[in-house]
C-alpha positions as CSV (number, residue, x, y, z in Angstrom):
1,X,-86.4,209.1,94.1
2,X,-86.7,205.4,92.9
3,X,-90.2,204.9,91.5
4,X,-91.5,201.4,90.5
5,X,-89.9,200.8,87.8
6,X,-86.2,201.8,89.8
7,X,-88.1,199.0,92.7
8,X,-88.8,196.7,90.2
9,X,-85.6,196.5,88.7
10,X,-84.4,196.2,92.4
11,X,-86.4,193.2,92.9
12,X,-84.9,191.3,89.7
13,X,-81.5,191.6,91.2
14,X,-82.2,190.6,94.6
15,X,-84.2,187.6,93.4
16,X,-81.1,186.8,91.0
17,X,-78.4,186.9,94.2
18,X,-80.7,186.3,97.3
19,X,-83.5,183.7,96.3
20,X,-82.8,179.9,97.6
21,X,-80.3,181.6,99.8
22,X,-79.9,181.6,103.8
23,X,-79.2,185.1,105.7
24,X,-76.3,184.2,108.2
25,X,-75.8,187.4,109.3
26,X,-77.3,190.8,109.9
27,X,-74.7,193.7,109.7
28,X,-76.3,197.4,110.6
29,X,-74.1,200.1,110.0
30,X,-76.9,202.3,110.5
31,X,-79.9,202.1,112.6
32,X,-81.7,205.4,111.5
33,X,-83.0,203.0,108.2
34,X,-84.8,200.6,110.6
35,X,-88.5,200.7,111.1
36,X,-88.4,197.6,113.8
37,X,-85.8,197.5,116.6
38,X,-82.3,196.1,116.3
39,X,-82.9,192.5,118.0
40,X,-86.3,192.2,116.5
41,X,-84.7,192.4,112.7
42,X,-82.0,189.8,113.7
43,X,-84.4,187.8,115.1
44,X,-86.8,187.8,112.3
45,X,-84.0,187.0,109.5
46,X,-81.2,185.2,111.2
47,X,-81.4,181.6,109.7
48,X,-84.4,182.3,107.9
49,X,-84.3,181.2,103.9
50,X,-85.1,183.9,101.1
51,X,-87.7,181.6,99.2
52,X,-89.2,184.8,96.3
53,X,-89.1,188.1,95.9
54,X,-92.4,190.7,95.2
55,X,-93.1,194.1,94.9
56,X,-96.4,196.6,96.1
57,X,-95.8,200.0,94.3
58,X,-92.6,200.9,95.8
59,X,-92.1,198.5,98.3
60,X,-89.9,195.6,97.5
61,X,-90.6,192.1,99.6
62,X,-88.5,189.6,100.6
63,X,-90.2,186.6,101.0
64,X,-89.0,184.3,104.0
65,X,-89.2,180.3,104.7
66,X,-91.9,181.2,107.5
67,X,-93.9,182.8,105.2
68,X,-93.2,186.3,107.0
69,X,-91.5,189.6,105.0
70,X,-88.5,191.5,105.0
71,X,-89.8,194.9,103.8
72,X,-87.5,197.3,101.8
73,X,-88.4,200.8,100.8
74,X,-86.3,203.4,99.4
75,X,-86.8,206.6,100.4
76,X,-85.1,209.5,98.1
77,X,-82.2,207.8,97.6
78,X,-82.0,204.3,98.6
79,X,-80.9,201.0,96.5
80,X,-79.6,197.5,96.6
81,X,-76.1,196.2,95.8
82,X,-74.0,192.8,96.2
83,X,-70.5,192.5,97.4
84,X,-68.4,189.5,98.1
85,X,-65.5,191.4,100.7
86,X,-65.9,193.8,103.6
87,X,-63.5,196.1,101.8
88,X,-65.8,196.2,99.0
89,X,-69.0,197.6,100.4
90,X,-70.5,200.2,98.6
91,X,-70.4,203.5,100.3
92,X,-73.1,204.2,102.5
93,X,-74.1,200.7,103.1
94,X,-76.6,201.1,105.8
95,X,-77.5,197.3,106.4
96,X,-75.9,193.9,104.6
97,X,-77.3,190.7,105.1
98,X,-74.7,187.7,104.6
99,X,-76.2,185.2,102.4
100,X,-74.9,181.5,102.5
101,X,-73.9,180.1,101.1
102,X,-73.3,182.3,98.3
103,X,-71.0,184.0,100.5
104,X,-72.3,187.2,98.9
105,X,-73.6,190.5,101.5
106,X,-77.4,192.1,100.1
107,X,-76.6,195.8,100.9
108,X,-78.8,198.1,101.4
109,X,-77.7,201.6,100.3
110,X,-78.7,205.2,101.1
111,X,-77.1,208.4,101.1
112,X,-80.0,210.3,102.8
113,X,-80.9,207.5,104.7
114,X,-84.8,208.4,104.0
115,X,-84.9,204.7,103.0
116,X,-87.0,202.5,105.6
117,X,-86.3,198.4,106.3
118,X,-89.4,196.7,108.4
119,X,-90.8,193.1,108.9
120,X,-94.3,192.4,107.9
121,X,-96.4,189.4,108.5
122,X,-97.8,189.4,104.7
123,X,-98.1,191.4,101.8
124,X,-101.8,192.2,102.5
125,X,-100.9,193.3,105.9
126,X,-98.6,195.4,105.5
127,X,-100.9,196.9,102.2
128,X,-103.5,197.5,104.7
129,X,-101.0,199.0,107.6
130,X,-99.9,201.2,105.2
131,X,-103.1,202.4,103.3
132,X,-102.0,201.4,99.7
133,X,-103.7,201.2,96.9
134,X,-103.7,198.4,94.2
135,X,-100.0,198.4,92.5
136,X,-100.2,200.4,89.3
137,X,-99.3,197.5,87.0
138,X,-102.3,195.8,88.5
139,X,-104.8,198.0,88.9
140,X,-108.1,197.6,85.7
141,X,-109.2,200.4,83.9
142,X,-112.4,199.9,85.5
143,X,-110.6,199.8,88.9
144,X,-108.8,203.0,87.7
145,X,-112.4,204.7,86.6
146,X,-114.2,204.2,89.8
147,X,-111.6,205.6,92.0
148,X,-111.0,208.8,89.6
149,X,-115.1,209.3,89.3
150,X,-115.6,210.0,92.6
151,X,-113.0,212.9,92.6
152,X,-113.0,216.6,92.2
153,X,-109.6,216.6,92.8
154,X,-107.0,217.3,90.1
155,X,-106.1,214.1,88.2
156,X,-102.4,214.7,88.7
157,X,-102.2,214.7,92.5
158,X,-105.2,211.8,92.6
159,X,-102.4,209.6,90.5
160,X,-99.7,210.5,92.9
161,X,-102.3,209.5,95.8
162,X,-100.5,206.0,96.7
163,X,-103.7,205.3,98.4
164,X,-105.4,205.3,95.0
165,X,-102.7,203.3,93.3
166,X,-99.4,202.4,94.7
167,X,-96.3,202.9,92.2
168,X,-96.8,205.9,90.4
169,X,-94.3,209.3,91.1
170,X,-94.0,212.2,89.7
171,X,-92.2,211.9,86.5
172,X,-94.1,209.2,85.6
173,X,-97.4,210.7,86.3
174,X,-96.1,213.8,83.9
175,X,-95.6,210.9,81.1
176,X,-98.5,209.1,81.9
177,X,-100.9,212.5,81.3
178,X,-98.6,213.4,78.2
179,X,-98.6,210.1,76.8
180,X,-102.8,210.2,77.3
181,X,-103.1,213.4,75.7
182,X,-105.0,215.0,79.6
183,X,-104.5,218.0,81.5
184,X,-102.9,217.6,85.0
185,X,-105.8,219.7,86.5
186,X,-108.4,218.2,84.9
187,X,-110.5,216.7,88.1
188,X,-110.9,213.0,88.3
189,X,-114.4,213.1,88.0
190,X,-114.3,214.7,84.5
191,X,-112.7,212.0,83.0
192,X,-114.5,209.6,80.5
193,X,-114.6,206.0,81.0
194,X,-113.0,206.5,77.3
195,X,-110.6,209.0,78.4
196,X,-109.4,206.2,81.8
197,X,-109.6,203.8,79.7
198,X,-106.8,206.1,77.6
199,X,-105.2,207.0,80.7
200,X,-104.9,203.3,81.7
201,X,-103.4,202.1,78.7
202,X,-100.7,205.0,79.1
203,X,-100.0,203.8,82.7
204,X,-98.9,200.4,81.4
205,X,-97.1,201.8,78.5
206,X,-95.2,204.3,80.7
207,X,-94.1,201.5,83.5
208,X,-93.3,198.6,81.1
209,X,-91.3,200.7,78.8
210,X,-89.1,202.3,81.6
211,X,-88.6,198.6,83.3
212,X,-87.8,197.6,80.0
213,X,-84.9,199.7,80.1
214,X,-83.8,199.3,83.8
215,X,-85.0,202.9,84.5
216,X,-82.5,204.8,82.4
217,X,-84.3,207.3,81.0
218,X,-81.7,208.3,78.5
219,X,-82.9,204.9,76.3
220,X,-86.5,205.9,76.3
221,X,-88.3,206.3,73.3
222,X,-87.9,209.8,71.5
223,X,-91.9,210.3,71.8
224,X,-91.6,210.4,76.2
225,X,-91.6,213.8,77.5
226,X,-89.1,213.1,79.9
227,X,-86.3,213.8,77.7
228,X,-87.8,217.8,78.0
229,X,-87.6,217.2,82.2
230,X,-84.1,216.1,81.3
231,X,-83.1,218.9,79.1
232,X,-84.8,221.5,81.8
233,X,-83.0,219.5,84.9
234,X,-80.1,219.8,83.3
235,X,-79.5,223.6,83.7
236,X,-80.8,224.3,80.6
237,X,-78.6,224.3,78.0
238,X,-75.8,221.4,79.1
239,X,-78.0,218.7,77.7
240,X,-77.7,217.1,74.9
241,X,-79.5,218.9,72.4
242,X,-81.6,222.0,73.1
243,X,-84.5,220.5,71.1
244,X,-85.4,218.1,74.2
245,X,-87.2,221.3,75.8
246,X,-89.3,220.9,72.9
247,X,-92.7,218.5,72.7
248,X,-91.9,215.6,70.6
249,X,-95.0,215.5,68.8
250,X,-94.6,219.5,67.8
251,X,-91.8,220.4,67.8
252,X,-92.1,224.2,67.8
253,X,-94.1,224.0,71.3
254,X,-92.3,225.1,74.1
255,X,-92.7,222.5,76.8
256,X,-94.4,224.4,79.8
257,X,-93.5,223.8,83.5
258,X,-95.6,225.1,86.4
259,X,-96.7,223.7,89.6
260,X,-99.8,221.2,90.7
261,X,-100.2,220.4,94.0
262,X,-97.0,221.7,94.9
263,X,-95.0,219.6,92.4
264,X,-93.2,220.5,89.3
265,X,-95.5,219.5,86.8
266,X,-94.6,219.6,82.6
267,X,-97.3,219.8,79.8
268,X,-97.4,220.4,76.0
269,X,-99.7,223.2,75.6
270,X,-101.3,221.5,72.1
271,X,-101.5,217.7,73.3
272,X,-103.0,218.4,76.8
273,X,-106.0,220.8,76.4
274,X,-107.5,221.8,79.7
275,X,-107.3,224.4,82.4
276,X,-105.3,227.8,81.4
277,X,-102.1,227.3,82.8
278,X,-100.9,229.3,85.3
């Protein structure tokens, strides 16, 4: 599913091939995508210029000349692409917008079609429509502290709560706790202004290092955890190297996986002392 850093990446291309362009046409190959009728998308984009591009979590904006949004989020699947020719269009190209006078066509793409396009009036609106919290490259540690200290909950699902921060998914919230040394099941309230503080900077590190490499996880550093998601997902034993199921930091620990809140969830045993696991 793409997370921020998959959105964010999204939102540098589309403000490399859309911005200072004019939509001249709306093509919907596939209605199911659309969160606003038919006419009322054509209406709202036809003519209108893209003048920036921003980003809530994982939402991706299009900014427009009346100061209105085109709203893009991705679902399971979903993704942007650029062609020139109709014969070109990626597969499962749902909606295209013509931009002039590039001459180039914004797809949008999604195999699942779990991917949602809207109009908004304004960021902010659509934030509070939505129930979002602040975007997780935003957010302060004290921000972060207040919301978690009022918890009982299990810091896991809390971070996956896009009410309490908007951006953050499941992998990354699996990095986030490994790369802060915390238990997934540790309640928010439990946590130190020390230990947020900790849990913060780990946020930041997680997102900017995985935008710093476009998303592909293979080029993270070998100190992430994820390589030991990839080695698992990979029906264990096609990866790479068997030592990925491994924690990087000791390397004779076993990297468990159980489930929080419903949701595969992977922890080094040794780093992330809390809660017996189940």
């Amino acid at each position: 599913m793409p997370e921020l850093p998959e959105v964010e990446t999204y939102r540098r291309f589309i403000a490399e091939v859309a911005v200072g362009q004019t939509i001249a046409a709306v093509q919907i190959n596939d209605a199911h995508v659309l969160a606003v009728a038919e006419d009322e998308l054509r209406a709202g984009l036809l003519g209108r210029t893209v003048t920036g591009t921003s980003r809530l979590g994982k939402n991706c904006f299009l900014e427009l000349d009346n100061g209105r949004l085109l709203v893009l989020h991705f679902g399971m699947t979903g993704g942007v692409d650029a062609y020139r020719d109709t014969a070109d269009a990626p597969r499962f190209t749902r909606v295209a917008w013509q931009l002039e006078p590039s001459g180039l066509h914004l797809a949008f793409v999604d195999p699942r079609k779990f991917g949602r396009i809207r109009l908004a009036d304004s960021a902010e609106a659509y934030q509070k429509a939505k129930k979002l919290g602040p975007d997780a490259l935003i957010i302060t540690a004290a921000e972060l502290h207040q919301k978690l200290s009022r918890r009982q909950v299990a810091v896991k699902p809390l971070l996956l709560d896009q009410g309490l921060t908007a951006g953050l998914g499941n992998w990354i919230v699996d990095e986030v706790l490994f790369q802060a040394r915390l238990h997934p099941e540790r309640p928010g309230s439990s946590l130190t202004e020390a230990e947020t503080t900790v849990l913060h900077a780990a946020i930041q590190l997680v997102l900017t290092t995985a935008i710093r490499h476009e998303a592909n996880y293979r080029h993270f550093p070998a100190s992430f955890l994820i390589h030991a998601r990839e080695w698992d997902e990979a029906a264990h034993g096609s990866a790479s190297s068997d030592a990925h199921k491994f924690c990087p930091r000791h390397p004779k620990t076993v990297i468990d996986k159980y489930y929080v809140g419903g949701r595969a969830t992977y922890v080094c045993g040794v780093c992330q002392p809390g809660p017996l696991l189940k």
